[in-house]
C-alpha positions in Angstrom: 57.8 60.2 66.9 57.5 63.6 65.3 60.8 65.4 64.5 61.5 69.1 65.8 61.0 72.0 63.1 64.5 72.0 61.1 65.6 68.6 62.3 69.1 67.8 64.0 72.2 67.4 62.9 74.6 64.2 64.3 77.1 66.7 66.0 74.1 67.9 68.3 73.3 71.2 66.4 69.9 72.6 65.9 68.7 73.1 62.4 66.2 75.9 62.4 64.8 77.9 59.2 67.0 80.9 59.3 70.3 78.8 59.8 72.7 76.3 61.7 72.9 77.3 65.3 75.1 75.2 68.1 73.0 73.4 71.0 74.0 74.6 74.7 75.6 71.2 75.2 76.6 69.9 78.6 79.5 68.4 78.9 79.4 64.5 80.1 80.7 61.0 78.3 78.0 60.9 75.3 78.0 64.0 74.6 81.3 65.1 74.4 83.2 68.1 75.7 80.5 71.4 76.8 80.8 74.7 73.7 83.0 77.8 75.0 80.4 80.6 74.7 81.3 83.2 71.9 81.6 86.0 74.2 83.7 84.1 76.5 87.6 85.8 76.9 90.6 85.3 78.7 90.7 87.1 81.9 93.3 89.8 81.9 96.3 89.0 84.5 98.4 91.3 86.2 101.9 91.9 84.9 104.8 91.6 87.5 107.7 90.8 86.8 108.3 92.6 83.2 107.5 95.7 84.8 109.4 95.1 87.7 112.6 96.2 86.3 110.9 99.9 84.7 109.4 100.7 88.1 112.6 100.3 89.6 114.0 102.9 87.2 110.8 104.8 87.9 111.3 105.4 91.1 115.0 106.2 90.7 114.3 108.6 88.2 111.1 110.4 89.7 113.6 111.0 93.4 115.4 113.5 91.5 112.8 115.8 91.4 113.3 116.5 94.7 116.3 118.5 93.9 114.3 121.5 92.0 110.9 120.5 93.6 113.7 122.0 97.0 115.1 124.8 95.1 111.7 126.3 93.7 109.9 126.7 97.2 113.1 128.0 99.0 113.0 131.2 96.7 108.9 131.2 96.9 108.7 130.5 100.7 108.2 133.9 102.0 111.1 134.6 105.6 110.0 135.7 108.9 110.8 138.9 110.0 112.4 138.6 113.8 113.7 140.3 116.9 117.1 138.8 118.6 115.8 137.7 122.4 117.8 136.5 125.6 120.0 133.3 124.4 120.6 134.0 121.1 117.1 132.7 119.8 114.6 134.6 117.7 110.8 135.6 118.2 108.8 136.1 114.7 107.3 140.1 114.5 103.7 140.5 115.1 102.0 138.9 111.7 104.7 137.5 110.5 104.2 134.3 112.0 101.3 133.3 109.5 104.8 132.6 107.2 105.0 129.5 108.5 101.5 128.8 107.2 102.5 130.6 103.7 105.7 128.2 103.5 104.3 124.9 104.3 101.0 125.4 101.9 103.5 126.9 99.1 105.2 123.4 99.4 101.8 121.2 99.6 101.2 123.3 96.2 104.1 122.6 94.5 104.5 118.5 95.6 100.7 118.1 94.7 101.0 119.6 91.4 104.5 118.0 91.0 102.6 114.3 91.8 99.7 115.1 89.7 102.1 115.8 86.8 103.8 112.3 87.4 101.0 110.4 87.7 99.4 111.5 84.3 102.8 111.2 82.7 103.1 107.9 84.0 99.8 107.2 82.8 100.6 107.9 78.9 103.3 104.9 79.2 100.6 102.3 77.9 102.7 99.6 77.7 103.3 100.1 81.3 100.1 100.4 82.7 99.3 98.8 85.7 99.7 98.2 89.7 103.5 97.6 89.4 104.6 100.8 87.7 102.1 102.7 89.8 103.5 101.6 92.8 107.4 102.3 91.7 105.7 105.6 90.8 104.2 106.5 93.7 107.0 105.6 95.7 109.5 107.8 93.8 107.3 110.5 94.3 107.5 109.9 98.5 111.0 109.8 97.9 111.1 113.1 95.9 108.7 115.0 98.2 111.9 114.3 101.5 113.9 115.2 99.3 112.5 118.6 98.4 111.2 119.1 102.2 115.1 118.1 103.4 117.1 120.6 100.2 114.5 123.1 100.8 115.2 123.8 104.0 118.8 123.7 103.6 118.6 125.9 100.5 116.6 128.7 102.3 119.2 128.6 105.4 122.0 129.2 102.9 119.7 131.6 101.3 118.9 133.8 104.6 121.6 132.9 106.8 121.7 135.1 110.1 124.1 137.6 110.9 127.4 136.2 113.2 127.1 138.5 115.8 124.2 139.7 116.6 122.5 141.5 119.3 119.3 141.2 122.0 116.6 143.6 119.9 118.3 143.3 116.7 115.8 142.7 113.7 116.7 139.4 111.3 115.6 137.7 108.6 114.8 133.7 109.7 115.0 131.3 106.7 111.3 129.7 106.1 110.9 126.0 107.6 108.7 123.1 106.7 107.6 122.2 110.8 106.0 119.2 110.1 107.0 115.8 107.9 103.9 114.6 106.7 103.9 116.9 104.0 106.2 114.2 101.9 102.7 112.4 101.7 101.6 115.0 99.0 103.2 114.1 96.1 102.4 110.4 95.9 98.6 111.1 97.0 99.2 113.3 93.7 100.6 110.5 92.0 97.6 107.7 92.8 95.1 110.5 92.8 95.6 111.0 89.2 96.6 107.7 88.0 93.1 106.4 89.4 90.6 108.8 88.0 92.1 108.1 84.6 92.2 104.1 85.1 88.1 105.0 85.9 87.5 106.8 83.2 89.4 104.2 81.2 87.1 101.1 82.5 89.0 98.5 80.3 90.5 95.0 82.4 93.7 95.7 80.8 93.7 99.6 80.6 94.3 99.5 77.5 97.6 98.4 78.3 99.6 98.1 74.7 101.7 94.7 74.7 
């Protein structure tokens, strides 16, 4: 019987004229164990618990912020501009009612920016990268946008506080108020919005995540 070009060698290679190269094998009793393809690399695997402990702190840490995150819109958050009526309660001036608008997109502004700036810091940590320390991101971000939505309001009241005794007719100043809660969802859609465009543009399994 005539030989292949090259020959073969007893361990099941191929001998050709430009070199040695390894037989796709398959695995069985005779022929021993099947060759690992070069290419072929260890799948990348999630990391939970030694990040478990740094989102923790993450989240603590990043809940603070709802301290100046508060303090900054209760000096930009423009008051309303009122008349005293029957019971004690006030009725916004003509126009000055679009200050409610004003107040609650000056706060969307400032938690958005405030979440977009957490998530690219959080980002930078590369030898945190991943779903863990996103989500303990994220989630001090939620907590830091109450925060800021509960001090805010409380800030501003201090800040324009109505006269004692006060008068049917009587112009005031009404503090600026936040009417609605879902505006705490702002900061962590901050958060994940720019933590995911830059794990896109990255496109590695692991991120690039530096062990």
């Amino acid at each position: 019987m005539q030989e292949p070009a090259g020959g073969s060698a007893p361990d099941g290679s191929v001998e050709t004229d430009g070199g040695r190269g390894q037989a796709g094998a398959v695995s069985g009793p005779e022929n021993g164990p099947a060759l690992v393809p070069a290419f072929a690399t260890e799948q990348s695997q999630v990391s939970v618990k030694p990040d478990l402990l740094p989102a923790v702190s993450a989240l603590s840490l990043l809940s603070l912020f709802g301290l100046p995150l508060g303090w900054v819109w209760s000096r930009l958050a423009p008051p309303q501009q009122s008349t005293v009526v029957d019971g004690g309660a006030t009725s916004s001036v003509l126009m000055e009612s679009y200050h409610s608008f004003d107040a609650l997109a000056i706060f969307l502004l400032l938690s958005g920016g405030l979440g977009v700036l957490v998530g690219g810091a959080a980002w930078m940590l590369r030898s945190r990268r991943g779903p863990v320390f996103l989500l303990g991101a994220v989630l001090g971000a939620a907590v830091a946008g109450w925060l800021g939505m509960r001090l805010g309001t409380a800030f501003a009241a201090g800040l324009y506080a109505l006269p004692a005794a006060s008068q049917v007719g009587d112009l005031v100043t009404v503090a600026p108020s936040i009417d609605t809660p879902w505006v705490v969802l702002m900061a962590p859609l901050g958060v994940a919005l720019a933590y995911g465009l830059a794990a896109s543009w990255n496109g590695m399994d692991d991120l690039g995540r530096r062990h």
